[in-house]
N, C-alpha and C positions, 0 to 999 in steps of 0.2 A: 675160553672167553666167548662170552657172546657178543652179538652184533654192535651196532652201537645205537639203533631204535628199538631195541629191545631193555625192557625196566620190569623187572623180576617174570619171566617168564613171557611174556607180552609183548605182541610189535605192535609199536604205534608207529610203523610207519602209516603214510597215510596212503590210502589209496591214488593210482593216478587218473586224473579226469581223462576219458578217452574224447578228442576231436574227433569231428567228422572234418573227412577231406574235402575239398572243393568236389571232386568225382561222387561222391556220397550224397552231399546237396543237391547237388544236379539232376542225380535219379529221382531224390526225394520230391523235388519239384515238377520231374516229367513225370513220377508217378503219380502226383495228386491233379498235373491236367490232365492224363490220360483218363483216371477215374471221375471225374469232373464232365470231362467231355462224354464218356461213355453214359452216366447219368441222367445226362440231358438229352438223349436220344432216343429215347424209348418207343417208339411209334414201328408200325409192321414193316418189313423191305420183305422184296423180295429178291433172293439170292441165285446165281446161277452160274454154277463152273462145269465147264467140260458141259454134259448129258444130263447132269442133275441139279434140281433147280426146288428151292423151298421157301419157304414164306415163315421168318423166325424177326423177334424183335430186334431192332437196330442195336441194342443193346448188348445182347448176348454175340453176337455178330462182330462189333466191336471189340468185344471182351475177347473171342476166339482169335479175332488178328493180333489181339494186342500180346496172349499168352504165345501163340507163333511166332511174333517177333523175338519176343524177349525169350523165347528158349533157344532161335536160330542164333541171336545177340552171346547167348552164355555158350552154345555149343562151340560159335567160332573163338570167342573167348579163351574158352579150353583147350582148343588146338595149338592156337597160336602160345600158348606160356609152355 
């Protein structure tokens, strides 16, 4: 016997719509102000940690904290599950 959405060989079942979760949206919208924000930033800084100190656009600088976060965000992520 076959299933019962199946009609001579064929599922028609239908596919299921996947939601996004509330958690899902939430990135989706801190990720389009973070790249918003980084966008608009674009003019020279000048940077300086510890000994070493360099002059990169605001932008890229941003971009660099932004990937540091959000790898520190995913590594504790992975510890903790």
């Amino acid at each position: 016997m076959t299933g019962q959405n199946e009609v001579k060989g064929r599922n028609t079942a239908r596919p299921q719509k996947r939601r996004l979760t509330g958690q899902q949206i939430t990135a989706i919208i801190l990720a389009a102000v973070a790249v918003i924000f980084i966008a608009q930033n674009r003019e020279v800084a000048s940077i300086s940690l510890l000994f070493l100190s360099v002059s990169l656009p605001l932008w890229v600088t941003l971009a660099v904290a932004t990937a540091v976060g959000v790898a520190v965000g995913w590594l504790l992520h992975r510890r903790s599950v």
